[in-house]
matplotlib code that plots the C-alpha trace (Angstrom):
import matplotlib.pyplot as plt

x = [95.4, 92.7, 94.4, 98.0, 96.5, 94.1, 97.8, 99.6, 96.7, 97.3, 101.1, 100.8, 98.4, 100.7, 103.9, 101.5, 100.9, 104.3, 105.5, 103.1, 105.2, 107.9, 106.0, 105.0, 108.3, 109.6, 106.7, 106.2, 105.6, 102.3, 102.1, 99.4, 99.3, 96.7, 95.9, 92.9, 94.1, 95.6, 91.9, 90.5, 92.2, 94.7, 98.3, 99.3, 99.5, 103.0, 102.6, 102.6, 101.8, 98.0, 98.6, 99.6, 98.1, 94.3, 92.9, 94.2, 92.8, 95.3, 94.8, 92.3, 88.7, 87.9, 84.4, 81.8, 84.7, 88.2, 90.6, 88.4, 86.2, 88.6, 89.7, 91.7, 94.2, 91.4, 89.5, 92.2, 90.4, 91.7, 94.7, 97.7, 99.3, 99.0, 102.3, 101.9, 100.2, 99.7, 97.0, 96.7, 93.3, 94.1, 92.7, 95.9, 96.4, 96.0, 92.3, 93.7, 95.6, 93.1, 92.6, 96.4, 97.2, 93.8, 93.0, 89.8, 89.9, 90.8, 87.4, 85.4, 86.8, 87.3, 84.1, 83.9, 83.6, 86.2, 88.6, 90.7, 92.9, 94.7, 97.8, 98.1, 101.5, 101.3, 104.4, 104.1, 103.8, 101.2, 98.8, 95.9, 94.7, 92.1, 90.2, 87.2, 85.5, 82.5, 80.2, 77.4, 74.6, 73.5, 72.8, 76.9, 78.0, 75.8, 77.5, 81.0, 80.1, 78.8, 82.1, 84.6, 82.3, 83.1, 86.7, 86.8, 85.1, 87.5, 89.5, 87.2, 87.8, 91.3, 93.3, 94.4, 97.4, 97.1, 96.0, 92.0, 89.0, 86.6, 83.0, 81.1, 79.1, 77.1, 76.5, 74.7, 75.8, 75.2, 73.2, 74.9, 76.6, 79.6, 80.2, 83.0, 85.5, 88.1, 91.3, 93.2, 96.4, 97.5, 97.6, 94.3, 95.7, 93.8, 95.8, 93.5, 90.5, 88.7, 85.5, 83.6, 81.7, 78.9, 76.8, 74.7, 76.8, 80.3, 82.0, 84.8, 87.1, 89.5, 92.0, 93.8, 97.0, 99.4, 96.7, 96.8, 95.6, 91.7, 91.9, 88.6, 87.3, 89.5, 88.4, 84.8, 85.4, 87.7, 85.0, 82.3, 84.2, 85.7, 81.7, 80.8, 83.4, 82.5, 78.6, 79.5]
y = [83.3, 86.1, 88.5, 87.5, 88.4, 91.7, 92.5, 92.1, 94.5, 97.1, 97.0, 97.2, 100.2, 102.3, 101.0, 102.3, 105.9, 106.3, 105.2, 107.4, 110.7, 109.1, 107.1, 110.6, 112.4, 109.4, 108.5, 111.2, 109.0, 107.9, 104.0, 101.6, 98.2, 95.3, 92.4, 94.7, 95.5, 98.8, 99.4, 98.8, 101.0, 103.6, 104.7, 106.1, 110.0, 112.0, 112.9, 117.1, 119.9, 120.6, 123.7, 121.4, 118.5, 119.8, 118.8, 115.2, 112.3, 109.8, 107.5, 106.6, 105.8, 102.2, 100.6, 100.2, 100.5, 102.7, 104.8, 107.7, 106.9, 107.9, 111.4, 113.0, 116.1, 118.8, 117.5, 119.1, 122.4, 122.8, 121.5, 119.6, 120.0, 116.7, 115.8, 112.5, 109.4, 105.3, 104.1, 99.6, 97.4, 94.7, 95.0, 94.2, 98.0, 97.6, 100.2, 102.1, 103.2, 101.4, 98.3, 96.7, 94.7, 94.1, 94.8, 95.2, 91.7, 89.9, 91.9, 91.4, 87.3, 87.9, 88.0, 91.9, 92.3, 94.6, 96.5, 100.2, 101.8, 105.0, 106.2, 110.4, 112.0, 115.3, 118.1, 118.4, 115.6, 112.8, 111.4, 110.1, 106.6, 105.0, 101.7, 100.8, 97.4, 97.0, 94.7, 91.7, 93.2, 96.0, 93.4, 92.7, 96.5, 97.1, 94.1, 95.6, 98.4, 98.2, 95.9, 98.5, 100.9, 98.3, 98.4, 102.0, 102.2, 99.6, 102.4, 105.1, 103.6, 104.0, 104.1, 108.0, 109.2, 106.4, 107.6, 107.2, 108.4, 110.6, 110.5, 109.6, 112.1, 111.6, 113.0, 112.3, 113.2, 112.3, 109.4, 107.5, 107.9, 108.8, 108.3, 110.1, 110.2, 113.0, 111.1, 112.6, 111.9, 110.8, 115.0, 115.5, 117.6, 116.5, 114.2, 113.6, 111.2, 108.6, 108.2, 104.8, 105.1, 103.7, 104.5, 101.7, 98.7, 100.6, 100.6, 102.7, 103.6, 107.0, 108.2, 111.4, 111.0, 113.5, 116.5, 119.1, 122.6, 122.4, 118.9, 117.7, 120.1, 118.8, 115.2, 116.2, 117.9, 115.0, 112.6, 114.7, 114.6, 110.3, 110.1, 112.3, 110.4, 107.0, 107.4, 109.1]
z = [129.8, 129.0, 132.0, 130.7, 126.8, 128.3, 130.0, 126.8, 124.5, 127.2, 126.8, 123.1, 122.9, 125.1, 122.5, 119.5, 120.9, 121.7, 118.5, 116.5, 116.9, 115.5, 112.5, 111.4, 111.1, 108.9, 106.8, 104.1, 100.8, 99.2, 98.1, 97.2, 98.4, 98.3, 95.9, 93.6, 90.0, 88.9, 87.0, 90.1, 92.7, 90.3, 91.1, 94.5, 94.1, 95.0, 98.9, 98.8, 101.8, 102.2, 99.2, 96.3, 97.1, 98.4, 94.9, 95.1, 96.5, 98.7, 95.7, 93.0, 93.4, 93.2, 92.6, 95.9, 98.6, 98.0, 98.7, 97.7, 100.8, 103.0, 104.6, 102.0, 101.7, 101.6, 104.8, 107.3, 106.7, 110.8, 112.6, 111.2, 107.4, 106.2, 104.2, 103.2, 103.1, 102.8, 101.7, 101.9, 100.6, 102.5, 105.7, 107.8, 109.3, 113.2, 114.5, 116.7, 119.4, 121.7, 119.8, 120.1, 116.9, 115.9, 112.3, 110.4, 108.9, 112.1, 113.5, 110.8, 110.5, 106.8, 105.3, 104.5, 100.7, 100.8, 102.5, 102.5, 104.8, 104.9, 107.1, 107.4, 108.5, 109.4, 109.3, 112.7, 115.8, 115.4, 112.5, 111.4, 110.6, 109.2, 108.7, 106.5, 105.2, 103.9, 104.8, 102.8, 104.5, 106.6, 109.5, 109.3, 109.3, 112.5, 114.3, 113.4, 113.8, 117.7, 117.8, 116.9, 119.9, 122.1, 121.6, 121.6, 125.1, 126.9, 126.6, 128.6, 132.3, 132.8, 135.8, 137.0, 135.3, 132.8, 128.1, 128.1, 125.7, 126.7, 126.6, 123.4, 121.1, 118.3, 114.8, 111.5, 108.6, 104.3, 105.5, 108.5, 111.8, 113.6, 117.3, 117.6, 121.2, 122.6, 124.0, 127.0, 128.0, 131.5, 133.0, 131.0, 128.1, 124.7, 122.5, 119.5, 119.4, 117.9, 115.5, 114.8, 111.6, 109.7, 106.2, 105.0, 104.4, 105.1, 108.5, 109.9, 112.6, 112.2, 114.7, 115.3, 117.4, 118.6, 119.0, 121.7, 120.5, 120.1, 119.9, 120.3, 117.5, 114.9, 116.1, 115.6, 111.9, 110.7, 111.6, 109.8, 106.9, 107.2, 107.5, 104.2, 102.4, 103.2, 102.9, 99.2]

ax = plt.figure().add_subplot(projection="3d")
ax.plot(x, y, z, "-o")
ax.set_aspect("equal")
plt.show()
């Protein structure tokens, strides 16, 4: 049963990269969903190109863990024009591209105090996601936290020819700690990356799909900035 279920995983991450490129040409509205109040989290803002929307954050800031701590409009100083995006407290959005269905709740078995996730179309191919909880204590975040790395580097020792992540790097930032990962696809052209995240009791996991030109640059700087965000 665990090769049939380790098959299945596989299947479905190669279903989710391939189905990212079109996700981002349809998606281009900003909404809201999750069970906090309207005082707690604010309205969904309009989605707008990079130039009108730069001053706005994805949604409005909510107390201890919110939309507000995750990448907004203005942090694509390089790479894609962001265009619109979704933004969900409920902890259901799958990780990543590595991860299958997994979500944040299923990882963290529900007892995060609470939960924000944010989806990123771009005006061109590819997007960005991105998964937060955070956590009782600091003790918790580090366990999810070496979780989510764990997940991530299944995905590093792939077959030739088949999507993989590259090796990890490291960087501090505002008071935590991104490892962050390049991904390649099967010919070894850059396709975006990955960034596991952590500052104090708050625990991430960002990825940028659909990537080519000075990919692993724009991986680095958006995880610079998911960090700044959620350590704020």
């Amino acid at each position: 049963m665990t090769e049939n279920r380790t098959v299945q995983q596989k299947s479905v991450r190669r279903n989710r990269l391939v189905a990212a490129a079109c996700f981002a040409a349809s998606l281009i509205t900003v909404s809201v969903v999750g069970t906090q109040s309207a005082s707690a989290d604010g309205a969904a803002r309009d989605a707008a190109p990079r130039a009108a929307a730069a001053t706005r954050p994805a949604a409005a800031a909510a107390p201890g863990l919110g939309s507000a701590r995750l990448v907004q409009s203005e942090d694509f100083r390089r790479g894609p024009n962001p265009v619109g995006a979704t933004v969900v407290l409920t902890g259901r959005q799958a990780l990543s591209a590595c991860s299958g269905e997994e979500t944040m709740r299923d990882l963290t078995k529900e007892k995060a105090t609470a939960y924000a996730a944010v989806t990123w179309t771009f005006d061109t191919k590819g997007g960005l996601t991105e998964s937060a909880a955070s956590a009782p204590t600091e003790t918790a975040a580090a366990t999810w936290e070496q979780q989510l790395v764990t997940l991530v580097q299944d995905c590093q020792d792939e077959p030739a020819g088949h999507w993989r992540y590259g090796a990890a790097h490291t960087l501090t930032a505002a008071g935590g700690t991104a490892h962050w990962y390049p991904a390649y696809n099967g010919d070894g052209s850059a396709s975006g990356g990955v960034a596991v995240l952590r500052s104090g009791t708050r625990v991430a996991v960002v990825e940028l799909t659909g990537q080519s030109a000075d990919a692993p640059a724009a991986v680095e700087g958006i995880a610079t900035a998911a960090l700044n965000r959620l350590s704020s």
